[in-house]
C-alpha positions as CSV (number, residue, x, y, z in Angstrom):
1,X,44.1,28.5,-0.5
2,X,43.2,25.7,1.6
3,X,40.5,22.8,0.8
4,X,36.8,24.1,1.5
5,X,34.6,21.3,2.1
6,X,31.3,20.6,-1.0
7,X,29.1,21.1,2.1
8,X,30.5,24.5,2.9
9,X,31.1,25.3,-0.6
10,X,27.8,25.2,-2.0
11,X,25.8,26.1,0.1
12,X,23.4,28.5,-2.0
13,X,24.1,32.1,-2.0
14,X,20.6,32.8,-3.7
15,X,17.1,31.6,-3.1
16,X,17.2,29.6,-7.0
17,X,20.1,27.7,-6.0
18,X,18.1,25.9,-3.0
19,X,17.3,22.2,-3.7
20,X,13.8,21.2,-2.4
21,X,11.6,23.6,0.5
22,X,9.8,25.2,-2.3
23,X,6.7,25.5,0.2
24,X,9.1,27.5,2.7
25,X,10.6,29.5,-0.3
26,X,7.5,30.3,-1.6
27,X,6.1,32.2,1.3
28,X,9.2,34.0,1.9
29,X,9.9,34.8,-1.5
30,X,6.4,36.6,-1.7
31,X,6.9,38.4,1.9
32,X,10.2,39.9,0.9
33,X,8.5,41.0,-2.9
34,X,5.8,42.4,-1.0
35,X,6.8,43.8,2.3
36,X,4.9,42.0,4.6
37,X,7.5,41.0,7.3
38,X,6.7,39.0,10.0
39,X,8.9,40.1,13.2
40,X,10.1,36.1,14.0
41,X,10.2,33.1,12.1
42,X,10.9,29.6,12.8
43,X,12.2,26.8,11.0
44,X,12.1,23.1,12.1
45,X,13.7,20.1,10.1
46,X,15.9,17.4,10.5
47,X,19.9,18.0,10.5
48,X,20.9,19.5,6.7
49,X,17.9,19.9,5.0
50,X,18.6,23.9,5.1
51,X,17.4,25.5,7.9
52,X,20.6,27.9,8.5
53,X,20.7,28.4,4.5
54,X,17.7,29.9,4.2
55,X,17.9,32.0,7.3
56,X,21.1,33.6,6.0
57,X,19.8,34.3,2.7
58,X,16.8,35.7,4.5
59,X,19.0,38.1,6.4
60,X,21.4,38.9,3.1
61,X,17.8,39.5,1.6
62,X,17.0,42.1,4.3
63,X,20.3,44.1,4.5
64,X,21.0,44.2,0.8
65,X,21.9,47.4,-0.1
66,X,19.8,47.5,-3.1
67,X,16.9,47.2,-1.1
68,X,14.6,44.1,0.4
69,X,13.9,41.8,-2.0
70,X,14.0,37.7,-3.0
71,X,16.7,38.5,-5.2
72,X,19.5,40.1,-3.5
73,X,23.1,41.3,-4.8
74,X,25.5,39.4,-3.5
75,X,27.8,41.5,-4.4
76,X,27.5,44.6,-2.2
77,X,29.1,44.9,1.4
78,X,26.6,43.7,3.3
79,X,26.0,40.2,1.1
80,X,29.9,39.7,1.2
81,X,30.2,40.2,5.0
82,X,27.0,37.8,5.6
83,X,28.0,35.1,3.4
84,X,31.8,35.1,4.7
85,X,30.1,35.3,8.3
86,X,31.2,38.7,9.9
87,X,28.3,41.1,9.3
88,X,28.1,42.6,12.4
89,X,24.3,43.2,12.3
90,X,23.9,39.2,12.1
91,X,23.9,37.9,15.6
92,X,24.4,34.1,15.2
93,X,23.6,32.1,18.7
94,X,24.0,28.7,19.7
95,X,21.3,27.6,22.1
96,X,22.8,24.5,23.1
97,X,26.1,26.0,24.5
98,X,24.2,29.5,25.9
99,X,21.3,27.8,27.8
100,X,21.8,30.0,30.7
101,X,19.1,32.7,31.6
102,X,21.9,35.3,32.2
103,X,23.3,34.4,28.2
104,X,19.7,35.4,27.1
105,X,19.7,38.6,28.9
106,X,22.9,39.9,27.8
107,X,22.0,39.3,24.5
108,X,19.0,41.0,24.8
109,X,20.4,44.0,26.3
110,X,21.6,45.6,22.7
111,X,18.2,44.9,20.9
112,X,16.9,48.4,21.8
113,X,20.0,49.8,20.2
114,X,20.3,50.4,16.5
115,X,21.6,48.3,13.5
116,X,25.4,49.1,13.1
117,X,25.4,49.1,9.4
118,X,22.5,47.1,7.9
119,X,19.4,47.8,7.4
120,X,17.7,45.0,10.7
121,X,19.9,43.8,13.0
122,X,19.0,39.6,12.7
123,X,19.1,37.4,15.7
124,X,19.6,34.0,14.3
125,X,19.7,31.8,17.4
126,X,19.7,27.9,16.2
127,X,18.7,25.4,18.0
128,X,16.4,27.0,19.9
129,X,14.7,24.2,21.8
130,X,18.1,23.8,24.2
131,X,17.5,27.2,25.7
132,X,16.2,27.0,29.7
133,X,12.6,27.5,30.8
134,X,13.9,30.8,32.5
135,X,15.5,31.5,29.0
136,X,12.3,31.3,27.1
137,X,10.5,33.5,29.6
138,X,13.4,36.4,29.2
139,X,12.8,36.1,25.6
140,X,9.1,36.3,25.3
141,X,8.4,40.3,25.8
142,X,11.0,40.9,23.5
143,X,9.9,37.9,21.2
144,X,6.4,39.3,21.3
145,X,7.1,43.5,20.5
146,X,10.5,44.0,19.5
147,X,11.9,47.0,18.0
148,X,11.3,48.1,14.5
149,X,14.7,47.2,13.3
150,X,15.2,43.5,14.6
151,X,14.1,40.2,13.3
152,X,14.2,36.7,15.1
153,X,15.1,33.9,13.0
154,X,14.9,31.0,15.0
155,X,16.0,27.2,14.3
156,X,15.5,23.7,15.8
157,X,15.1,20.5,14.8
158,X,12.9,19.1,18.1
159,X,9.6,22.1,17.7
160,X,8.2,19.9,20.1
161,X,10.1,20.6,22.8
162,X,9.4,25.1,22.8
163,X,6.9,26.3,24.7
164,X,3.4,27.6,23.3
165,X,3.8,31.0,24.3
166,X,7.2,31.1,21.4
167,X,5.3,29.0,19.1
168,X,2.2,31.1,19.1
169,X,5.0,34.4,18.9
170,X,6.4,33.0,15.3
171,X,5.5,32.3,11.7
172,X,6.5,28.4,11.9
173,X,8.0,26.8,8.5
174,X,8.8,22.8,8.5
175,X,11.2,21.8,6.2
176,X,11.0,18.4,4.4
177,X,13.5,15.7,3.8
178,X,15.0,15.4,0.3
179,X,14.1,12.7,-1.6
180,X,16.7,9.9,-2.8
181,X,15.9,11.6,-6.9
182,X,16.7,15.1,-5.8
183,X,19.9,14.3,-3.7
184,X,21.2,11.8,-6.3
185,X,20.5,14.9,-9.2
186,X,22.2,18.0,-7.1
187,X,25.5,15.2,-6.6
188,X,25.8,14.8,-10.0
189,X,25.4,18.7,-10.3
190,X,28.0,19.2,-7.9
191,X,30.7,16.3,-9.3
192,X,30.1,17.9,-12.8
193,X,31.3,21.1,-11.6
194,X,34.0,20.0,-9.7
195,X,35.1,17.6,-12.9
196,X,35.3,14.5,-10.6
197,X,34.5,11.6,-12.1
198,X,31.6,9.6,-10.7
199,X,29.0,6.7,-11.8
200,X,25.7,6.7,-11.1
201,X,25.0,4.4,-9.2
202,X,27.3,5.3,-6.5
203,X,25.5,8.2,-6.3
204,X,22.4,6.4,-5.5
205,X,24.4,4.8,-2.7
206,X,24.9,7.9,-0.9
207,X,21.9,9.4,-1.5
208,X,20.1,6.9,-0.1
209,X,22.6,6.9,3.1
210,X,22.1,10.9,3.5
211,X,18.4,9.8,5.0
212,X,17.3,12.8,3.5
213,X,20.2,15.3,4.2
214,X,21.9,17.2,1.6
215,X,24.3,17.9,4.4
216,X,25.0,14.8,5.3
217,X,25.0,13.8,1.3
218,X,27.9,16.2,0.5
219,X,30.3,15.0,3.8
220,X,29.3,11.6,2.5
221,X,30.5,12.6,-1.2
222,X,33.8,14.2,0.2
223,X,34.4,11.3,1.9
224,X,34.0,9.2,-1.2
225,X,36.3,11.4,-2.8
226,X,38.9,10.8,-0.5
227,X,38.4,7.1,-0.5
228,X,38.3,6.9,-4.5
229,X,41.8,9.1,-4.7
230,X,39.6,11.7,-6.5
231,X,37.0,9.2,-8.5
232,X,33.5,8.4,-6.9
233,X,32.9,4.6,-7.9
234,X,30.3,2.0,-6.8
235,X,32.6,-0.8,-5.0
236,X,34.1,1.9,-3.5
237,X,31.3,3.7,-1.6
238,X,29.9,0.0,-1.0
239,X,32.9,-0.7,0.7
240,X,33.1,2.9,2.4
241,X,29.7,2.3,3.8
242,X,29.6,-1.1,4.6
243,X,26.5,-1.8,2.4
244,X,26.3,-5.2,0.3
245,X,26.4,-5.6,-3.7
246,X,22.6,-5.1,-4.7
247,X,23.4,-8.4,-7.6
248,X,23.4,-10.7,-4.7
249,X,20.1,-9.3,-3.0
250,X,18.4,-9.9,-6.4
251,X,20.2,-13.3,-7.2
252,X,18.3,-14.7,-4.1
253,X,15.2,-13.4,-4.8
254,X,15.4,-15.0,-8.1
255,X,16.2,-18.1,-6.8
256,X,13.4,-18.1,-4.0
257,X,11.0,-16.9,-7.4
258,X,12.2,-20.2,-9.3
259,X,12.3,-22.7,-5.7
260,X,15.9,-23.9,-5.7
261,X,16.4,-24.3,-2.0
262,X,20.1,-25.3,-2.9
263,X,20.9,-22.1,-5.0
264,X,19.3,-20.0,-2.4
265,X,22.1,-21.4,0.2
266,X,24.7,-20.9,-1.9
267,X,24.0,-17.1,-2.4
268,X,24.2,-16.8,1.4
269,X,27.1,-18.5,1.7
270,X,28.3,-16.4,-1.3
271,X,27.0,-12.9,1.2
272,X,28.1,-14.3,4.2
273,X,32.0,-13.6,2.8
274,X,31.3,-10.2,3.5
275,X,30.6,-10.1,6.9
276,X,27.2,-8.0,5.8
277,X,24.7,-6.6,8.3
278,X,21.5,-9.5,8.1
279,X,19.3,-6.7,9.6
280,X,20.1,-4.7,6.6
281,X,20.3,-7.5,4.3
282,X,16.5,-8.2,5.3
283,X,15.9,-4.6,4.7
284,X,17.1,-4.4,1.1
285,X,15.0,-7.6,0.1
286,X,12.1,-5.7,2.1
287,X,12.2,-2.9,-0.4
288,X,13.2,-5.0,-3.5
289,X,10.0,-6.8,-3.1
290,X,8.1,-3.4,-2.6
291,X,9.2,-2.2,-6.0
292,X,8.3,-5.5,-7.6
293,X,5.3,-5.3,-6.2
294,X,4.9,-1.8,-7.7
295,X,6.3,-3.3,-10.9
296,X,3.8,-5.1,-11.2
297,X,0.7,-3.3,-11.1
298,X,2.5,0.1,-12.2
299,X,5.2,-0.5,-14.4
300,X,6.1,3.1,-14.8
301,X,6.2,3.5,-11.1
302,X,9.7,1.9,-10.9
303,X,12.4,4.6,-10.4
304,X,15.8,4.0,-11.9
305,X,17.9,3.5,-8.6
306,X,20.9,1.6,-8.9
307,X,20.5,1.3,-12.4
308,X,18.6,-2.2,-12.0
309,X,15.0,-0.9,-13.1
310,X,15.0,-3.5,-15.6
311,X,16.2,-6.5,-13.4
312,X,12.8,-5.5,-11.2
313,X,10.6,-5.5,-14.1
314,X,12.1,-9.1,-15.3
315,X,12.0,-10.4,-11.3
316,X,8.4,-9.0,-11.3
317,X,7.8,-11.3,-13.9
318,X,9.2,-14.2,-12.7
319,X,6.8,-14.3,-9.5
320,X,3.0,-13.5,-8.7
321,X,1.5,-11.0,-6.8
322,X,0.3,-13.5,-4.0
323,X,3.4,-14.6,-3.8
324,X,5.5,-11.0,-3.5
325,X,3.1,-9.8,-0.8
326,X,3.3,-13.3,0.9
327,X,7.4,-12.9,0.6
328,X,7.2,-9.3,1.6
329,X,5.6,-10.2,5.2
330,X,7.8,-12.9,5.7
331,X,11.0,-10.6,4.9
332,X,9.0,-8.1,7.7
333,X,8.6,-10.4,10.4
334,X,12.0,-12.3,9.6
335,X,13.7,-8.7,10.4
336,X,11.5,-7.7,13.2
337,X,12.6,-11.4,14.9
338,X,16.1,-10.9,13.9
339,X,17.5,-9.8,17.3
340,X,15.8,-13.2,18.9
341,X,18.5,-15.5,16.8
342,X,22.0,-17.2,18.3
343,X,23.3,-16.0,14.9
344,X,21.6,-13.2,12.2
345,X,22.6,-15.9,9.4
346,X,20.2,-17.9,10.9
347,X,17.6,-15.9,10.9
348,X,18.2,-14.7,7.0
349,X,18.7,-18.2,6.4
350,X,15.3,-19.1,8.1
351,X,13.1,-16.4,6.5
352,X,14.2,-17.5,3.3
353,X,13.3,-21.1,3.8
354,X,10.4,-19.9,5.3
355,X,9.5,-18.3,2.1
356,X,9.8,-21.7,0.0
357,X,8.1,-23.4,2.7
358,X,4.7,-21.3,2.7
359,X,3.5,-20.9,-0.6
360,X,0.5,-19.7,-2.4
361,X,-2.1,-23.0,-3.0
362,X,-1.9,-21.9,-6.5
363,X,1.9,-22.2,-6.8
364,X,2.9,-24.4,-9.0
365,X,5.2,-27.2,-6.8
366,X,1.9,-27.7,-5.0
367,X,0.5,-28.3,-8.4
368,X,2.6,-30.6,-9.2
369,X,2.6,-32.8,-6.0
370,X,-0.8,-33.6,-6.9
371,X,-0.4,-34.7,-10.1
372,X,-0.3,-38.3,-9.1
373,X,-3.2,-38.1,-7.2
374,X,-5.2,-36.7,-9.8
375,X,-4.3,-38.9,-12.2
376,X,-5.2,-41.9,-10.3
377,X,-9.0,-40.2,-9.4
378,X,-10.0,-38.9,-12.0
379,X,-10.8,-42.0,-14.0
380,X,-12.2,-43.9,-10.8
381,X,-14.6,-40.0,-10.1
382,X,-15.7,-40.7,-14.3
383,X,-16.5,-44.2,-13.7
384,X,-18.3,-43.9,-10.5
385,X,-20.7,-41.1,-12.1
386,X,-21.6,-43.0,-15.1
387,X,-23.3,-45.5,-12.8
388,X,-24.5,-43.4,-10.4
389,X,-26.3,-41.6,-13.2
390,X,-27.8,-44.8,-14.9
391,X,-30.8,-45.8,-13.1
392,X,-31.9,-42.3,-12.8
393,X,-32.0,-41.7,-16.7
394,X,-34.8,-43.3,-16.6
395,X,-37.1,-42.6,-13.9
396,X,-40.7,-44.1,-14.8
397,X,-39.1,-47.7,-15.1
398,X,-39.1,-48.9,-11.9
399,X,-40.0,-47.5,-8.1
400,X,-37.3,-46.1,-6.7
401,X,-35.5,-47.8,-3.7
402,X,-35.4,-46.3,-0.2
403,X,-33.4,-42.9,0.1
404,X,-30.1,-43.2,1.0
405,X,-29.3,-43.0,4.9
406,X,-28.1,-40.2,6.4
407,X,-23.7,-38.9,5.9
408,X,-23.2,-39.4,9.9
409,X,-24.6,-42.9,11.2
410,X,-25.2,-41.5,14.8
411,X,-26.3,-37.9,14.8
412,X,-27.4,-36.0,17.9
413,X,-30.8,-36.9,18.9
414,X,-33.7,-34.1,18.8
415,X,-35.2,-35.0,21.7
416,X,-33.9,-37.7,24.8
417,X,-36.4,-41.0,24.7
418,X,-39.0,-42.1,26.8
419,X,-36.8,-44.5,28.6
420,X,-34.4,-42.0,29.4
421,X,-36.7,-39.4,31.0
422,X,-34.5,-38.6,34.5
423,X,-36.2,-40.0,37.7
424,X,-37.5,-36.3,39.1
425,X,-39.0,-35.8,35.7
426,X,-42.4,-37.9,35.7
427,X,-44.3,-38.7,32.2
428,X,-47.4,-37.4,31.6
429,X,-50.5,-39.8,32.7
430,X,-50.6,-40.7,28.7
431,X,-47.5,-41.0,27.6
432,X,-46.4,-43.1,30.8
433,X,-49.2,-45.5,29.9
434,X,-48.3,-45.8,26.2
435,X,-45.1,-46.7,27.3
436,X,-46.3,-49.7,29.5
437,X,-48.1,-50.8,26.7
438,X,-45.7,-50.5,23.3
439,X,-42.3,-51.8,23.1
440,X,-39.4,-49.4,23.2
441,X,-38.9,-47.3,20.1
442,X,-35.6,-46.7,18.1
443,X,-34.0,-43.6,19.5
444,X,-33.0,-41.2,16.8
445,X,-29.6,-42.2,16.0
446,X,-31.2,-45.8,14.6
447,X,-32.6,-43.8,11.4
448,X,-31.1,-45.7,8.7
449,X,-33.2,-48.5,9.9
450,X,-36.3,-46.7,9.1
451,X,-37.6,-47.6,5.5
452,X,-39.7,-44.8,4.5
453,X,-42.8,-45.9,2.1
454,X,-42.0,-46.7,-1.8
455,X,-43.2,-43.4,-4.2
456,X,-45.9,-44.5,-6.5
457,X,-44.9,-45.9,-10.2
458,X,-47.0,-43.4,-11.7
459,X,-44.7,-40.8,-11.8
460,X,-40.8,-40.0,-11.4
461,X,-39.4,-40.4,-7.5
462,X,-39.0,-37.7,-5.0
463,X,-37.7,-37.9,-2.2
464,X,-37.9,-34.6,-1.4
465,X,-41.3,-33.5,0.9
466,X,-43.7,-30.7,0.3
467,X,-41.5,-27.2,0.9
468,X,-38.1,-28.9,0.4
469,X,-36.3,-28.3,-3.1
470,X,-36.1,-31.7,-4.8
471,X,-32.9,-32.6,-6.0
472,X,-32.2,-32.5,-9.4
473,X,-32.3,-35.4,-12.2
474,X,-29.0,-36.7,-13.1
475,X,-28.5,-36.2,-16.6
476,X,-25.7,-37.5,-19.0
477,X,-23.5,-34.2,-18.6
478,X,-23.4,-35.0,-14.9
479,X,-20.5,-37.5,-15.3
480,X,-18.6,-35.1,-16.9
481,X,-18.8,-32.6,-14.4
482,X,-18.0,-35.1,-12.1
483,X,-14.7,-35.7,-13.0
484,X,-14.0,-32.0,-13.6
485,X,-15.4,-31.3,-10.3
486,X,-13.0,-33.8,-8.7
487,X,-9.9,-32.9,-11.1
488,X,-10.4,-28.9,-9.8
489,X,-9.9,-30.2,-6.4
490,X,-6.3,-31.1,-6.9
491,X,-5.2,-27.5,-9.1
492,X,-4.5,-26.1,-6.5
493,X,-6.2,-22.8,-7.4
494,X,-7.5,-19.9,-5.5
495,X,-8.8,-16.5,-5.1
496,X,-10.7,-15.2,-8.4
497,X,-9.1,-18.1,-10.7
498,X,-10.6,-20.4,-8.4
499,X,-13.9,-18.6,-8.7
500,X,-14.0,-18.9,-12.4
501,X,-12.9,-22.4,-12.8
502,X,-15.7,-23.9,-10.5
503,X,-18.0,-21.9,-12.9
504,X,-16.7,-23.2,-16.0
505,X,-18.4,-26.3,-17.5
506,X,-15.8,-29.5,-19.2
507,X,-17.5,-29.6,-22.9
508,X,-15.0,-31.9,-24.1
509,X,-12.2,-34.1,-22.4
510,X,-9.5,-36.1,-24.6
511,X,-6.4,-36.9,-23.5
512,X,-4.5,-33.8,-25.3
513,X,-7.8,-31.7,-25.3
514,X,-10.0,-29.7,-23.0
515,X,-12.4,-27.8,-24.2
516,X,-14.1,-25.3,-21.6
517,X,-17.8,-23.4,-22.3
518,X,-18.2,-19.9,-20.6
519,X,-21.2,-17.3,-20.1
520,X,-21.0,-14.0,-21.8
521,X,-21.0,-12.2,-18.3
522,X,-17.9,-13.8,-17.1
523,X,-15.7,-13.0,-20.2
524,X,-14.5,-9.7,-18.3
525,X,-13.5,-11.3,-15.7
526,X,-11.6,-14.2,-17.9
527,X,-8.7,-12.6,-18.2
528,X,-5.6,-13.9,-20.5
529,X,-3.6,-13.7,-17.1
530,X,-6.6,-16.0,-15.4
531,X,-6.9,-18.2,-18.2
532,X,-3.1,-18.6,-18.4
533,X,-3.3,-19.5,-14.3
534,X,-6.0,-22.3,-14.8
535,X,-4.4,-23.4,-17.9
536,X,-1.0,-24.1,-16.4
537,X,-2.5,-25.8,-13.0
538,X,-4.3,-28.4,-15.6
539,X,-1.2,-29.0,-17.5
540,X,0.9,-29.7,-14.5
541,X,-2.0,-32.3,-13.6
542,X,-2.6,-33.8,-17.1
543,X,0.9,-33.0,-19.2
544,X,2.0,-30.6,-21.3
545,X,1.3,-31.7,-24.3
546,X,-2.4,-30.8,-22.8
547,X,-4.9,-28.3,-24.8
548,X,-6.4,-26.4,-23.1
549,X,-9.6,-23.8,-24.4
550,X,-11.9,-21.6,-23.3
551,X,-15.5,-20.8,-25.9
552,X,-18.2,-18.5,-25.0
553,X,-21.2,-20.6,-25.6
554,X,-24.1,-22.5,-23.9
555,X,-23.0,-25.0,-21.2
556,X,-24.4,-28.0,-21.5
557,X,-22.5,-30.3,-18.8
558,X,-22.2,-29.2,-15.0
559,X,-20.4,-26.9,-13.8
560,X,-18.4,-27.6,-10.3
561,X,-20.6,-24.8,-8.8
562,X,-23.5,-26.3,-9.8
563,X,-22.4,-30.1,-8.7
564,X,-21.6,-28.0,-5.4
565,X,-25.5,-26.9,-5.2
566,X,-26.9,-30.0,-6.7
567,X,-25.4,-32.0,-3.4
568,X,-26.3,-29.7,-1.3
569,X,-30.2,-30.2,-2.0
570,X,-30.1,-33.7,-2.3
571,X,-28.2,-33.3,1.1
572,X,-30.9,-31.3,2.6
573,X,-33.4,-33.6,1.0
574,X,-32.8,-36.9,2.7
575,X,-32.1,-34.7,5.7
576,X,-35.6,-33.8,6.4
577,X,-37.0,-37.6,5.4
578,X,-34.5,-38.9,7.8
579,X,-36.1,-36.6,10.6
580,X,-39.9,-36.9,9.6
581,X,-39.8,-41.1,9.6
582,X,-38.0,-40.8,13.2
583,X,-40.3,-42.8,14.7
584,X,-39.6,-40.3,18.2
585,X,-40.3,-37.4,16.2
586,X,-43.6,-38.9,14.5
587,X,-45.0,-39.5,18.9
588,X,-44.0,-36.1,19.1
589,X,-46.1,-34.8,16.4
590,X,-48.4,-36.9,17.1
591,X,-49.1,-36.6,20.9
592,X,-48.2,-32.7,21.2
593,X,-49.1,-31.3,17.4
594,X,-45.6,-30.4,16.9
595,X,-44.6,-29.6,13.5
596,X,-41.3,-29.8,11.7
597,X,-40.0,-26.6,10.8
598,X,-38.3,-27.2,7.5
599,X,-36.1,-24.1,7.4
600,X,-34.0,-25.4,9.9
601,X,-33.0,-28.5,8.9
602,X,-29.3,-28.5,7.9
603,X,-28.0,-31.8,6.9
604,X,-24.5,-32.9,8.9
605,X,-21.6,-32.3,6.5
């Protein structure tokens, strides 16, 4: 007997043996039990996902002759003849070789006539969308009222492309691609059965190819057969199919994860020996990083493909989420760009060193390029707030000096001066006078020569007027939070860690100790992943052998986001004295009534 192909040979001979469609098997398993037979049916689907199959065993089901039901014979005349192909009361048709109107006709010419020697006589025409406009509208009346004793079972794989009036005519079922699982567990079945040896994983590799054909997954297995001399192995369908080992996919990733620019080359120097497709290549580290992703905010989501489901759970561990999503759109737009390079190496090559080039600010090289940096401010930031905050301790001592002038020497003026009044604008009778009489005044941007009047000694300095908030009084844990406030700058951090460290307040600094004091509402958000994050940023700044702790308790030195407000009122502050000793804006107010409208000052950052 001569060699029958897997795809031929298993094809199931029984509704049970189908793999996957159990929405189309339900429906027609419950219309056959309970004699409720729609006249046409169509199914749509992509190429081998069982269209034809279950239209056969729908018309075995019909014409068994121990009656129509799900669960027919297959052992009687009529299952024989339709499962070897000759029962004459199946008409099989191929729409895309009998387009013609005149094919549709003669075919329709014997539907009147009875079935031969089943119980319907079954038109199975596949791929139905081919047939002609003048072929559809030949088939309608029939489609519409046929005889009793005839069925349409109609299959296509473009639905799109029928006409409404067929569409409207037919019960419509879509069939579904198989996943990679369920392809990857009926080969297995299948080799089993056939007592071929096979490994996993090379399984996965042509399930995956199949695109979600158990067709085109059995041709694919035969062919591995045939190329294994009767073994299905792993190099062997990679080299069959062209496809790269998955080891060196991963080996670059882990190399990109760790930032060895050198070791990253040398894998795709190592790839480029096999002449691999880059457009693929991007692909697989595409969906690598998608199930590290998943890895890492669902372990248990990680399927088994390939074997490697521990490899992704250790690589998700070796990099952070930022940075897979950041590496994941870099891979995208890498592949999408791919066809714009001299050379695909190139463009692999470029995506990856685009992914060591743009990094997360809380990665950890950036971390450590500031390290010098921080060590050489932080000291000065300490020193400069303990005499900053001297004088202030104590506040009833001595007046306080002039406030300080404003960030920007020359800000925009409010309003032009006199002098520069434009020749077809005349002065007002008054104010032209007053100008004749009084020297020129400063023009706005001269403020810092002003010298606003000393507070009295009686009780602590403000320079703050009515309606503004007064900055607050320095205060011995100021310093502190000074230098922390400073140090944070150079970590590097961001996002939530970020958050939580400029709310955080330094309780103790020594040079292998840092001692951190919390409020009770943040401890939720403190994770031991967040702490671990802040933790490392301040040991790459400070040194290992660095301490680092985090107390719930009161805190008693400044916090970052609390320097953060404290400057911006003191900001605010000298703002509005610096616009109400303007000497234009005091002939303003004075000569018009204006008023200064303090809730819109903003000082310039």
């Amino acid at each position: 007997m001569s060699y029958q192909v897997l795809a031929r040979k298993w094809r199931p001979k029984r509704f049970a043996e189908m793999v996957g469609q159990e929405h189309v098997l339900k429906a027609l398993v419950n219309a056959l039990d309970d004699d409720r037979l729609h006249h046409a049916y169509l199914f749509t689907g992509t190429r081998g996902v069982g269209k034809t199959s279950i239209a056969r065993l729908f018309a075995k089901s019909l014409n068994c002759e121990t009656g129509v039901s799900s669960e027919p014979c297959g052992q009687c005349s009529a299952c024989v003849e339709i499962a070897e192909g000759r029962f004459v009361d199946l008409i099989e048709v191929d729409a895309a070789s009998r387009t013609k109107v005149e094919d549709t006709r003669e075919l329709l010419e014997n539907v009147q006539y009875a079935p031969t020697h089943g119980r319907f006589k079954v038109y199975l025409i596949d791929e139905v969308h081919m047939l002609s406009n003048s072929s559809f509208n030949a088939l309608l009346k029939t489609l519409e009222e046929p005889p009793p004793h005839v069925k349409f079972l109609l299959a296509t794989t473009d639905p799109q492309k029928l006409p409404m009036t067929v569409l409207s005519r037919c019960l419509q079922f879509n069939l579904k691609n198989l996943t990679a699982e369920r392809i990857q567990q009926h080969l297995e079945y299948v080799l089993q059965e056939e007592s071929i040896p096979c490994e996993v994983a090379a399984l996965w590799l042509l399930a995956r190819s199949a695109d979600g054909s158990m067709r085109d997954a059995l041709s694919l297995t035969d062919q591995a057969i045939a190329f294994g001399a009767g073994a299905v192995n792993e190099a062997d369908v990679r080299s069959m199919l062209g496809t790269i080992d998955q080891q060196l996919v991963y080996r670059i990733m882990e190399h990109v994860a760790a930032h060895q620019p050198q070791a990253v080359l040398e894998a795709v120097y190592a790839l480029a020996e096999f002449s691999p497709d880059y457009h693929g290549v991007l692909g697989d580290i595409v969906s690598l990083l998608h199930r590290v992703a998943l890895a890492q905010v669902v372990p248990a989501a990680v399927d088994n493909s390939l074997g490697d489901r521990e490899q992704i759970l250790a690589l998700a561990q070796q990099m952070r989420a930022e940075e897979v999503q950041l590496y994941y759109q870099v891979a995208l737009m890498g592949r999408k760009d791919l066809p714009l390079v001299p050379e695909p190496r190139e463009g692999l090559e470029m995506t990856l060193l685009r992914m060591l080039a743009f990094r997360p600010a809380d990665a950890e090289p950036l971390a450590a390029s500031a390290a010098t940096a921080v060590t050489d401010a932080a000291p000065a930031a300490r020193s400069h707030a303990d005499t900053a905050a001297a004088p202030v301790s104590t506040p009833t001592s001595a007046p306080k000096a002039a406030p300080a002038p404003m960030p920007r020497a020359e800000p925009q003026p409010a309003a032009p001066p006199l002098d520069d009044v434009p020749p077809w604008e005349e002065l007002p009778a008054d104010l032209a006078a007053m100008g004749d009489a009084e020297p020129k005044k400063s023009r706005p941007a001269d403020v810092k020569h002003v010298q606003p009047a000393a507070a009295p000694l009686n009780r602590p300095v403000s320079s703050a007027p009515e309606g503004v908030p007064e900055a607050p009084i320095a205060d011995p844990g100021i310093a502190k939070g000074e230098a922390w406030a400073l140090l944070l700058q150079t970590l590097g951090l961001s996002g939530m860690a970020e958050s939580l460290a400029r709310n955080l307040s330094l309780e103790v600094e020594q040079d292998d100790l840092m001692r951190f004091h919390y409020m009770p509402e943040q401890e939720a958000l403190l994770s031991g992943d967040r702490r671990e994050r802040i933790s490392d940023a301040i040991r790459q700044v400070k040194g290992d052998a660095c301490h680092v702790e985090f107390i719930q308790a009161a805190q008693t030195r400044e916090t970052p986001a609390q320097r953060a407000e404290r400057k911006r009122v003191e900001r605010l502050a000298e703002a509005v004295v610096a616009i109400e000793t303007d000497a234009t804006v005091q002939i303003l107010m004075e000569h018009f009534g204006a008023t200064i409208e303090r809730d819109s000052v903003r000082p310039i950052d």
